[in-house]
KETOR-820437 format. One record per residue (C-alpha): residue number from 1; residue in one letter; x, y, z. Coordinates in Angstrom, 3 decimals, padded with zeros to 6 digits. Layout:
BEGIN
+-----+---------+----------+----------+----------+
! num ! residuo !       px !       py !       pz !
+-----+---------+----------+----------+----------+
! NUM !       A !        X !        Y !        Z !
...
+-----+---------+----------+----------+----------+
// end
This chain:
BEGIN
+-----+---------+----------+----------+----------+
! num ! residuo !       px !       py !       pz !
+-----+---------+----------+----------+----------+
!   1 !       X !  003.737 ! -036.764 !  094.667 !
!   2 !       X !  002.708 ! -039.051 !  097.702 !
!   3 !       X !  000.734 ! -041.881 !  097.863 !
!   4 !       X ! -001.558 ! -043.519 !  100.554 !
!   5 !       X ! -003.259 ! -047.149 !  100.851 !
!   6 !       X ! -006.794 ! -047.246 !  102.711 !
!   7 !       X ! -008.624 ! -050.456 !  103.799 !
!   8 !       X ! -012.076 ! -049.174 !  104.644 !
!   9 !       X ! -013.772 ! -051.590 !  106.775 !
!  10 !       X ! -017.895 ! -052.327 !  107.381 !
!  11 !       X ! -020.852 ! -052.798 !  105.169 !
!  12 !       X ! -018.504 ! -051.668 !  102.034 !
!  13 !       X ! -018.820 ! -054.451 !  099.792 !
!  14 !       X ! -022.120 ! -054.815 !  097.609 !
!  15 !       X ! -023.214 ! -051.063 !  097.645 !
!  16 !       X ! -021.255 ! -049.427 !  094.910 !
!  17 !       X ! -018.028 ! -048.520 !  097.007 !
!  18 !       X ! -015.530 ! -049.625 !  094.341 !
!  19 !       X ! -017.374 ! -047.364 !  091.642 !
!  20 !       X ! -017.932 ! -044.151 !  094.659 !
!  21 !       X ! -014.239 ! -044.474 !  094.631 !
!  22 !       X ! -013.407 ! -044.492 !  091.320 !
!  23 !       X ! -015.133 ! -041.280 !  090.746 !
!  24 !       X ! -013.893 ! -039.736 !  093.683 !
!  25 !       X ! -010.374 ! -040.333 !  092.519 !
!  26 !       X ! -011.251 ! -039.383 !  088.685 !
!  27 !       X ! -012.799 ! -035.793 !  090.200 !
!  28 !       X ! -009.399 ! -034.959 !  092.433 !
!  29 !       X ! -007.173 ! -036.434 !  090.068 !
!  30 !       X ! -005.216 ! -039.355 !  091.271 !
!  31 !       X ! -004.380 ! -042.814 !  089.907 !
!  32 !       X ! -004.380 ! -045.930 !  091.722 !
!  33 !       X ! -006.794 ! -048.822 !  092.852 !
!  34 !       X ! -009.650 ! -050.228 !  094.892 !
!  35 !       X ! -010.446 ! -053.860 !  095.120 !
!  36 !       X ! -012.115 ! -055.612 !  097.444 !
!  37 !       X ! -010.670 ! -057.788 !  100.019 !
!  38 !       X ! -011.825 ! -061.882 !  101.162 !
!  39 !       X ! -012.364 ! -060.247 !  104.535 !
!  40 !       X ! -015.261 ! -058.044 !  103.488 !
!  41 !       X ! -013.245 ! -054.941 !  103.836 !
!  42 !       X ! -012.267 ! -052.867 !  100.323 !
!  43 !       X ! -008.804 ! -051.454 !  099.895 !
!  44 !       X ! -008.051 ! -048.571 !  097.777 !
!  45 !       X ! -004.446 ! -047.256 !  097.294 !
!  46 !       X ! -004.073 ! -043.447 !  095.502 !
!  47 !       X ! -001.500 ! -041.522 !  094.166 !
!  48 !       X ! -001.242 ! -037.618 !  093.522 !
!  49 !       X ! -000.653 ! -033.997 !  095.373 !
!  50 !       X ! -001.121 ! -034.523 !  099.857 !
!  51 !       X ! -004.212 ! -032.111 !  099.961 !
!  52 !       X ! -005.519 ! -034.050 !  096.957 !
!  53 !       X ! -004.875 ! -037.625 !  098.786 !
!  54 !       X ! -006.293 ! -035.940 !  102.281 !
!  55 !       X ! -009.452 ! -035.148 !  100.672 !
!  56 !       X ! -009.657 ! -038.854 !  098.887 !
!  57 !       X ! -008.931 ! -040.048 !  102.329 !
!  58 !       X ! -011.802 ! -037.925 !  104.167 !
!  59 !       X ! -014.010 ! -039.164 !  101.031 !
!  60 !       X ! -012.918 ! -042.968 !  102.265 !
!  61 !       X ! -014.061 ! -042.403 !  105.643 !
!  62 !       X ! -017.493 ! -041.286 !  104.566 !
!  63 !       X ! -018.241 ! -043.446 !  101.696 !
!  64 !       X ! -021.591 ! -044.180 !  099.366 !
!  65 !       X ! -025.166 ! -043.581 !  100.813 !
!  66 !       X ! -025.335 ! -047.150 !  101.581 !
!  67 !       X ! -022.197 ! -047.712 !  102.852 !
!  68 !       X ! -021.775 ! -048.081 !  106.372 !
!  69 !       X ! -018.189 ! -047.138 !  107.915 !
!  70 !       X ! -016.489 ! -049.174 !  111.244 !
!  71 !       X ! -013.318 ! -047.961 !  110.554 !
!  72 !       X ! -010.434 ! -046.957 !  107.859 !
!  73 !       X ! -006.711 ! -047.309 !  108.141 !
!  74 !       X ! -004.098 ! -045.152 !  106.225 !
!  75 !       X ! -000.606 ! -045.805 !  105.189 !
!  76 !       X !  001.359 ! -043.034 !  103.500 !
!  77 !       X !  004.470 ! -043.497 !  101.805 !
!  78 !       X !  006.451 ! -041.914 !  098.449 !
!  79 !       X !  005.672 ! -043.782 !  095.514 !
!  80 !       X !  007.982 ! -045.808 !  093.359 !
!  81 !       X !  006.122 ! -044.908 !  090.156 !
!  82 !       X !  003.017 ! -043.048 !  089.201 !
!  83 !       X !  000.793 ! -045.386 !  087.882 !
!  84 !       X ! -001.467 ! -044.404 !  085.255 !
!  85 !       X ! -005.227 ! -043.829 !  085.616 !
!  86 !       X ! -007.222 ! -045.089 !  088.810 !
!  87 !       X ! -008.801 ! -048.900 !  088.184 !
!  88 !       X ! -010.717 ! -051.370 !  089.800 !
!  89 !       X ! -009.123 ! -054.559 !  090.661 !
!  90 !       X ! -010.895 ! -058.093 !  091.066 !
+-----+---------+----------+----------+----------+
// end
């Protein structure tokens, strides 16, 4: 198991990125979060199998229809835990 946190920066609040990545992570299998951040950016952190988490990542990059993408940063590290499903925070 590995884990990686994403901020995803851009027009990414207010056109369904939270929910796109909720059901990206619910179709490759991994648990985590999203939640948007004060600075307009959203922030997503997932946990599961590395080709699972590169393909969440590439899936980040991209985003909704109406999304519009400046830029995305990725941390990886080993989790301490597996959390359990994949939620939206506030």
């Amino acid at each position: 198991m590995r884990a990686v946190r994403v901020r995803v920066t851009g027009r990414v609040q207010g056109v369904g990125f939270r929910a796109f990545v909720l059901r990206e992570a619910a179709a490759l299998g991994i648990t985590g979060w999203v939640r948007n951040l004060p600075d307009g950016a959203v922030e997503a952190e997932g946990v599961g199998g590395e080709a699972e988490l590169a393909r969440f990542v590439d899936a980040l990059r991209t985003g909704p229809r109406l999304a519009c993408i400046e830029g995305a940063s990725e941390h990886w590290f080993d989790p301490p835990g597996a959390p359990r499903g994949f939620r939206i925070e506030a």
